[in-house]
C-alpha positions in Angstrom: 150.3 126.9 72.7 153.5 127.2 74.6 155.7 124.0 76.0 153.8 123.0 78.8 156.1 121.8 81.9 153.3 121.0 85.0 150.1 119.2 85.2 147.8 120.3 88.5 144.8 117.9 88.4 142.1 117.9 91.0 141.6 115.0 93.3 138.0 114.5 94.3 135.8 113.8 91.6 138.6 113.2 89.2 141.3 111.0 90.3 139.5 109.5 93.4 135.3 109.4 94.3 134.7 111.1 97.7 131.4 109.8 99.1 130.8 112.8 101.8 127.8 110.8 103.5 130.3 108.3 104.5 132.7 110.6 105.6 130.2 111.7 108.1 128.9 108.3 109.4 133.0 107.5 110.1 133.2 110.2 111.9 130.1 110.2 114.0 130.4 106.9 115.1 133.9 107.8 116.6 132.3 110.6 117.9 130.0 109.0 119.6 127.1 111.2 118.1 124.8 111.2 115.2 125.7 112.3 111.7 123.2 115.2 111.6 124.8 116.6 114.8 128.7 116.3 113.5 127.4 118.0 110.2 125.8 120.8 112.1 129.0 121.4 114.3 131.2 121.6 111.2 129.0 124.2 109.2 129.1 126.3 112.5 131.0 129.3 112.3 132.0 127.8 109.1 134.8 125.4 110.9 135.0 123.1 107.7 135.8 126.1 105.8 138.1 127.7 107.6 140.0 124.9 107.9 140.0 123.9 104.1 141.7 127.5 103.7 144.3 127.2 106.3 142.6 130.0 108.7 142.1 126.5 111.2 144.6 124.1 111.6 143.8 120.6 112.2 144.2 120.5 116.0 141.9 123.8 116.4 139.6 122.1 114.3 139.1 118.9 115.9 139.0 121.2 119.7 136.3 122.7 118.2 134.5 119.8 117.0 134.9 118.0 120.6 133.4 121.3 122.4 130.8 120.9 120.8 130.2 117.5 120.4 131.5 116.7 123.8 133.6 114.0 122.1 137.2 112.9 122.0 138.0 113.2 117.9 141.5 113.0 117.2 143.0 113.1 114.0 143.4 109.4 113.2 139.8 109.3 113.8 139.2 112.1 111.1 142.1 110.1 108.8 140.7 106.9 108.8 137.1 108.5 107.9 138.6 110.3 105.1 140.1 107.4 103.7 137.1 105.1 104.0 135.1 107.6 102.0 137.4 108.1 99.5 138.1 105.4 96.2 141.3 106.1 94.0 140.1 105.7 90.5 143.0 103.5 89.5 142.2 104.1 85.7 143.0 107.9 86.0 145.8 108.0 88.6 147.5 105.1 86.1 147.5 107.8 83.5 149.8 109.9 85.6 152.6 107.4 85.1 152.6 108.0 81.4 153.4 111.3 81.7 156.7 112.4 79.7 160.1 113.2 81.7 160.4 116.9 82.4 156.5 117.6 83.8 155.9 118.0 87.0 152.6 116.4 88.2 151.0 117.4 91.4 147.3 117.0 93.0 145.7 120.6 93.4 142.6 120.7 96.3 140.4 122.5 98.2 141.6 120.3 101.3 142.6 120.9 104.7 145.6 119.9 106.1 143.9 116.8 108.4 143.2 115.6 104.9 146.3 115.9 103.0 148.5 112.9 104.4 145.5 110.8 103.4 146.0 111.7 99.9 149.3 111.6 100.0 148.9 107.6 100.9 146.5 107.0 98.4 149.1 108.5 95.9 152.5 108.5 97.3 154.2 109.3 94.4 152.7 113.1 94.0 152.8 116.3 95.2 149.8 117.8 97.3 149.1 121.5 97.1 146.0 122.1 99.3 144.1 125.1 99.8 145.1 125.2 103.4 148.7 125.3 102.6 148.2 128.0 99.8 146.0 130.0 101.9 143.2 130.5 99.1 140.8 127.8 97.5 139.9 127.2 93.9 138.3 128.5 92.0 140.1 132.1 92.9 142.8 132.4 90.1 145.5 133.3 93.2 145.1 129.6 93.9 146.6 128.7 90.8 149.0 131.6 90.7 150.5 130.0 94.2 150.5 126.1 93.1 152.6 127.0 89.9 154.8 129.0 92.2 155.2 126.2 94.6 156.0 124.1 91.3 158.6 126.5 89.6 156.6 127.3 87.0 154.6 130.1 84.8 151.0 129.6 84.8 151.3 129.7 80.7 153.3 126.6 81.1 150.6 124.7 83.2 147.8 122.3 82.7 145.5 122.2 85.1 142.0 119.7 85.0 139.5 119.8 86.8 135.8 117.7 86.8 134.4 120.9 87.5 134.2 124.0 85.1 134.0 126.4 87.3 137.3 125.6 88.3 138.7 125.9 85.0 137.2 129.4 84.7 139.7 130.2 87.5 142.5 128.3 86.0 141.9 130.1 82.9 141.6 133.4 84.3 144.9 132.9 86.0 146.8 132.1 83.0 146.7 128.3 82.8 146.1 126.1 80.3 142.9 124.6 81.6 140.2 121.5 81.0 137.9 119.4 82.2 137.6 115.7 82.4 135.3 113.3 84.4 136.9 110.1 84.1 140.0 108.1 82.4 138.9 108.2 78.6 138.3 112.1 78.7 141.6 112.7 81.1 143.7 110.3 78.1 142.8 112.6 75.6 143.3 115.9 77.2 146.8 114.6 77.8 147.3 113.5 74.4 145.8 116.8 73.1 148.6 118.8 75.3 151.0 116.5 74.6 152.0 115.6 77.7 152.3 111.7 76.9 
C-alpha cells in the first residue's frame, strides 16, 4: 500500500446526522407553505439536483423555489434550515485532530453550494469539496479524480470513507484507497489500519 498523504471523508451520515424531514419543515415554515409543497417544488425539474452538481447556483435555485412557491426564500433562510437539521458527531470529527502532520484532510459531498458555508461552520478547520464546485457527484470516479486534484494529490495516495458502499465502489474504481465506516469506533480503526494516526 503506498504512503498515503490525503483523507476525503464524507459528511452526512458519517461525521454529522442530517435529518432531511427537518430540513424541510425549516424551510417551509419560512416559506410560508407546507412541507409536501416545498418537497414537490424541489424534485421539479430536478432543481435539488441540479444544484447539488453546480448546473444551479444558489441564487437560481432559491428564484426558482420562490416562483413556485410564491415565497420570499433567501439563503439565510435555506442556511439556518440546513444547520438545524444537521448534528456534528463530535466523536468522529474529534478523530480528525489526530491525524499525523503531512495529510491533508478535507470533507468530500454531494452538496450544493447554499450548503457548503454551513459545513464549513460546523467544521471550520477543513476543507469542503462539494459536488457543485467539482461539477460531478459521487459516486462517479471523476469526482474523486477532481477532489485529489483540488488537494495536490494522486488518487493512489488518498483515503477516502464513506458510510455508504457504493461510494467506495467509486473511490475504488478511481484509484483511491477506499472504506467504509458508520460511526467513531469503525472510522478509529480504518485510520489506524492506514496509518494515518
Amino acid at each position: 500500500m503506498p504512503a498515503l498523504n490525503a483523507l476525503l471523508l464524507d459528511f452526512d451520515g458519517l461525521l454529522a446526522d442530517y435529518d432531511h424531514r427537518c430540513f424541510l419543515r425549516e424551510l417551509a415554515d419560512a416559506a410560508a407553505c407546507s412541507t409536501q409543497q416545498l418537497d414537490a417544488a424541489l424534485r421539479s425539474e430536478h432543481l435539488e439536483l441540479a444544484h447539488a452538481r453546480g448546473e444551479l447556483e444558489g441564487a437560481q435555485l432559491l428564484q426558482a423555489l420562490n416562483a413556485r412557491l410564491d415565497s420570499r426564500l433567501t439563503a439565510a433562510h435555506w442556511q439556518h434550515a440546513r444547520a438545524t437539521a444537521t448534528v456534528p458527531r463530535r466523536d468522529c470529527v474529534a478523530l480528525l485532530d489526530r491525524v499525523r502532520d503531512g495529510v491533508s484532510v478535507a470533507i468530500l459531498t454531494n452538496n450544493g453550494a447554499l450548503t457548503v458555508p454551513v459545513i464549513e461552520q460546523l467544521l471550520p478547520k477543513r476543507r469542503v469539496l462539494a459536488s457543485a464546485t467539482l461539477g460531478i457527484r459521487k459516486p462517479d470516479p471523476e469526482a474523486y479524480r477532481a477532489a485529489c486534484a483540488a488537494l495536490g494529490c494522486e488518487p493512489a495516495q488518498a483515503l477516502f470513507v464513506d458510510h455508504l458502499f457504493r461510494n467506495v465502489q467509486g473511490a475504488r474504481a478511481a484509484g483511491l484507497q477506499a472504506d467504509t465506516a458508520y460511526h467513531a469506533q469503525s472510522l478509529r480503526k480504518l485510520l489506524k489500519r492506514y496509518q494515518l494516526r
